[in-house]
N, C-alpha and C positions, 0 to 999 in steps of 0.2 A: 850381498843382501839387497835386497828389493822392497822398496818403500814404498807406499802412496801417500804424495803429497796431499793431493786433490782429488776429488771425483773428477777431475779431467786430466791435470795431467801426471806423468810419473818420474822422480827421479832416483836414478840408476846409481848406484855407488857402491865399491867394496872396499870395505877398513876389515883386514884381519888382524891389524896391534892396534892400539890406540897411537901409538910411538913412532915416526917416519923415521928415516935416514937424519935426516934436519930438526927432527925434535920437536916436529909440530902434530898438535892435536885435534882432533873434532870433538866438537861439543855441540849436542842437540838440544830444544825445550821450543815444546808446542805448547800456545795457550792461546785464549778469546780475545779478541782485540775488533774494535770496529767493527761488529756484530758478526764475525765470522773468526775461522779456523786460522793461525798465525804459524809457520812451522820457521824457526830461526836453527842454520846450521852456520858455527863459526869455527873457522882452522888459526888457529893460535900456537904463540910458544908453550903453554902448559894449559891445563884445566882451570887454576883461577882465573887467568887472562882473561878466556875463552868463556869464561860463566858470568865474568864483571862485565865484560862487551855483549853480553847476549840482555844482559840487565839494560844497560846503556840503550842497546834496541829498542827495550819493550817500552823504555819510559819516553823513547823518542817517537814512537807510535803512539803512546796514550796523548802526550801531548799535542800532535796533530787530531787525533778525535778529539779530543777537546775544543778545538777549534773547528772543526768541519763537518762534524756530524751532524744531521737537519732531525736525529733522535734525540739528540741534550738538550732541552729547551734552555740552557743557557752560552750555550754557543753560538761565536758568530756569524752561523751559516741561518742558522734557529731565531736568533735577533735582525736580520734581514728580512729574513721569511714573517715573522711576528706582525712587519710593517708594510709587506705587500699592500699599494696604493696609498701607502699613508706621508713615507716620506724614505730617503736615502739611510744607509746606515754605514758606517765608518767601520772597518777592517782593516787590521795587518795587511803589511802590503804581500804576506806570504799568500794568503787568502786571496787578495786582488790580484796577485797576477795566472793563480790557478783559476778562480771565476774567467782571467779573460783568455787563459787557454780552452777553456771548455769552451766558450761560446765563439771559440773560434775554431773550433771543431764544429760545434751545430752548426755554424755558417758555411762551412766546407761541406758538411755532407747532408746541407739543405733539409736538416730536423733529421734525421734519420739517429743522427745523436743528436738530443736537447737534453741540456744541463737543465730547464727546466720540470723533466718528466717527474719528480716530486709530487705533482700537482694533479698527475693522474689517477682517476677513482678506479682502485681494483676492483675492478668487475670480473674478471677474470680469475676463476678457480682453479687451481691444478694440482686439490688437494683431495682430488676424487669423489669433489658435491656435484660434479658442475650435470647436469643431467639435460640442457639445450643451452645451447649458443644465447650470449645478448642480444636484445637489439640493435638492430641499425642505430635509432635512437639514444640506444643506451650508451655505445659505444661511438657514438658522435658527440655524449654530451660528457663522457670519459675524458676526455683530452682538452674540453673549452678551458681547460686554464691552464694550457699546456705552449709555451712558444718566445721562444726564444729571444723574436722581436723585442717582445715588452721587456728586456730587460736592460736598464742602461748601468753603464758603468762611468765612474769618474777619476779619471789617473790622479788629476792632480789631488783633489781632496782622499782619494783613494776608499769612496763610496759604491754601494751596492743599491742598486735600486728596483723595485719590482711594480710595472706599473698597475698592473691588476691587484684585485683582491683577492685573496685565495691563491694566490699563484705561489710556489714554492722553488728555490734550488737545490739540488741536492750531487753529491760528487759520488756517491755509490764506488762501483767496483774501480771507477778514476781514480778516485782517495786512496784504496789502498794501494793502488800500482804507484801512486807518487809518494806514500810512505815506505813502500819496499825501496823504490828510487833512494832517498833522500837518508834511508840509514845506510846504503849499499856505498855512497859519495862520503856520510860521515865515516866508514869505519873503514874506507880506503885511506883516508884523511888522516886518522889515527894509526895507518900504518898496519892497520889486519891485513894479513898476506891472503885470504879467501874467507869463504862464506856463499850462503843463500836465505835470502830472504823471501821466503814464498806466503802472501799472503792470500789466501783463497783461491789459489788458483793463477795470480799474479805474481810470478818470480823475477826477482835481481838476482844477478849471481855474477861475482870476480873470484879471480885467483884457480888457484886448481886443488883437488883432493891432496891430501898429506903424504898418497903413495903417488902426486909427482903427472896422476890423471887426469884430464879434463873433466869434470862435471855432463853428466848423459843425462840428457831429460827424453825421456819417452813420449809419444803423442801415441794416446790409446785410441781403439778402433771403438765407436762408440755401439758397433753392433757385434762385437765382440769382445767389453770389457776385459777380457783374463789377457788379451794379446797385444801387444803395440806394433803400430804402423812401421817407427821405424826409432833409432837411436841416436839423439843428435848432441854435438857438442859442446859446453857453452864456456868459455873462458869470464869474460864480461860482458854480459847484455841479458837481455830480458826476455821473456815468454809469456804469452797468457792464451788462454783459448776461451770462447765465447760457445757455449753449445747449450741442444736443446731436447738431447735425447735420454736426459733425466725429469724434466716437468716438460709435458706437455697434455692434448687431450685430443680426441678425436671424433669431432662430428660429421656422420655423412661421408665416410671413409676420409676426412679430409683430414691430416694430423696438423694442429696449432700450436705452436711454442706455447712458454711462458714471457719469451722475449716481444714486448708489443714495440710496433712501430709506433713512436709518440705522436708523429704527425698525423695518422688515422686511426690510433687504437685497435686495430685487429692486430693478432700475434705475426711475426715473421713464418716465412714458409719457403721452404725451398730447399735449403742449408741446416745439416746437422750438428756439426761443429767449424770453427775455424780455428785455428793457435796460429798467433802472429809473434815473429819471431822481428828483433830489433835492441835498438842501443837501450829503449828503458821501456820501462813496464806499463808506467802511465800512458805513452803516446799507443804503445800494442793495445792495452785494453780498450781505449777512445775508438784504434781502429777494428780490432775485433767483433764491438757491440757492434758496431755502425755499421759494419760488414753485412751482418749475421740477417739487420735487418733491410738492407739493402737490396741484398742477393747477388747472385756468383759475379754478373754482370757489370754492375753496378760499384760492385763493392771491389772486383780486381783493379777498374778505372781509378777509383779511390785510392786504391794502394799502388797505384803510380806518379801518384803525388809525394810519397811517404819512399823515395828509392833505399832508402838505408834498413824498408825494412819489409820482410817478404811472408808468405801465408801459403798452409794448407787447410783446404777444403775436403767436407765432407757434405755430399747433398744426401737430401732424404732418402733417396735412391740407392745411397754406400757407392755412388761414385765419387772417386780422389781425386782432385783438382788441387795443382800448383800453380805458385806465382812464377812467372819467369825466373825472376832472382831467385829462387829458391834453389840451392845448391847442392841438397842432401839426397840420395836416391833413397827412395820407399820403395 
């Protein structure tokens, strides 16, 4: 059977019983969570296990939206943001120490990722209005409250501070990669022998199928949807791919993501997809955006900082670029 998880990537799997050798089961259930698509597959001793642990899931993800969403205006990502320039605001330290992973990723890849880009005005259409480009102007004044700098943090009081007005954080497709993370750790913890946690795009995954298989996540060819690149294996670790050959727009023959560079506000160019393969979903996603809008160059130097974890490249051209590390032949 062949599923799609995501509009980018795919995973491979075949169950003809429900019943292994071992007596272990999969249990599926897709739903909404953190403003996108959630696909939870968990391999259990029977079906209740398996459907009480896939609950367990979901309310371990609502409860991080709750905390980190900058859409709940009553969240602490949302109550920080509320006080841009006014004053500090106190957070879980689960919060604090993901605000200080993120901006220690904008710091590494010198704004290309900013946890700040919240603050950016969508100027940018990719919903088929857009009929000429921004301005220069328009798309310089996109970003003034966009930057990383302004933002302090305080360990000891375990404060969030924004020093602008209007400036915003926001953990977008980070958030879910470190909720796919953090239920993949709780439900090892409880002893679940496998599962996957794909949330949009951003998958965890431990253990193996109940026929005894590795778990096959597919990386599809983004100019040939129906076919994949190639089939790779995942026991424990994570995947996410950042691409741009679903939204984008073309002025002047020039094709523009929807992925904007937060530091200058024009879209990424160059690069069609990336999936970054690695121990967890959150650090892949960080480096996939930041890749995407990097570029090939830029962004493989990046990912030689990150050895544990390795990428394939697709440029706008449908030329396939690996990472050295990368171990799987396409």
């Amino acid at each position: 059977m062949l599923k799609l998880l995501s509009h980018k990537i795919l995973l491979l799997f075949f169950v003809t019983i429900c019943f292994s050798a071992n007596s272990q089961i999969l249990r599926k259930r897709t739903t909404l969570l953190m403003g996108g698509r959630f696909d939870i597959s968990i391999v259990d001793k029977d079906s209740l296990s398996a459907e009480q642990n896939i609950d367990i899931v979901i309310a371990e993800i609502t409860r991080i939206e709750n905390l980190i969403s900058d859409w709940k205006p009553d969240s602490q990502v949302s109550q920080v943001n509320q006080n841009a320039g006014i004053q500090p605001i106190k957070v879980d330290r689960e919060v604090f120490e993901l605000a200080q992973r993120a901006l220690k990723l904008s710091e590494i890849t010198n704004g290309g990722f900013d946890v700040s880009f919240a603050a950016m005005d969508r100027i940018w259409k990719f919903d088929g209005s857009m009929t000429e480009m921004p301005s220069a102007e328009a798309i310089k004044k996109s970003v003034e409250k966009v930057g990383y700098k302004n933002i302090i943090l305080d360990s000891v009081q375990s404060t969030i501070f924004l020093k602008l007005k209007g400036m915003k954080i926001g953990f977008g497709a980070l958030g879910e990669g470190y909720a796919t993370d953090k239920c993949r750790s709780m439900m090892i913890e409880k002893g679940v022998p496998a599962g996957i946690i794909n949330g949009s795009g951003d998958m965890s995954t431990w253990g193996k199928q109940p026929n005894g298989k590795d778990w096959k996540i597919g990386i599809t060819n983004p100019f040939h949807p129906e076919k994949i690149l190639t089939a790779i294996p995942l026991k424990e670790g994570a995947v996410t791919t950042s691409g741009s050959y679903e939204k984008f727009v073309v002025f002047n023959g020039k094709r523009y993501s929807h992925i904007i560079n937060p530091a200058t506000g024009y879209p990424a160019a160059g690069l069609c997809s990336i999936t970054v393969f690695g121990p967890n979903a959150e650090t892949a996603n960080g480096l996939s955006t930041s890749m995407m809008v990097l570029g090939q160059k830029e962004g493989l130097l990046l990912l030689q900082k990150f050895p544990e974890y390795s990428c394939v490249m697709i440029t706008d051209k449908g030329k396939t670029i690996q990472s050295k590390n990368f171990t799987y032949k396409l």
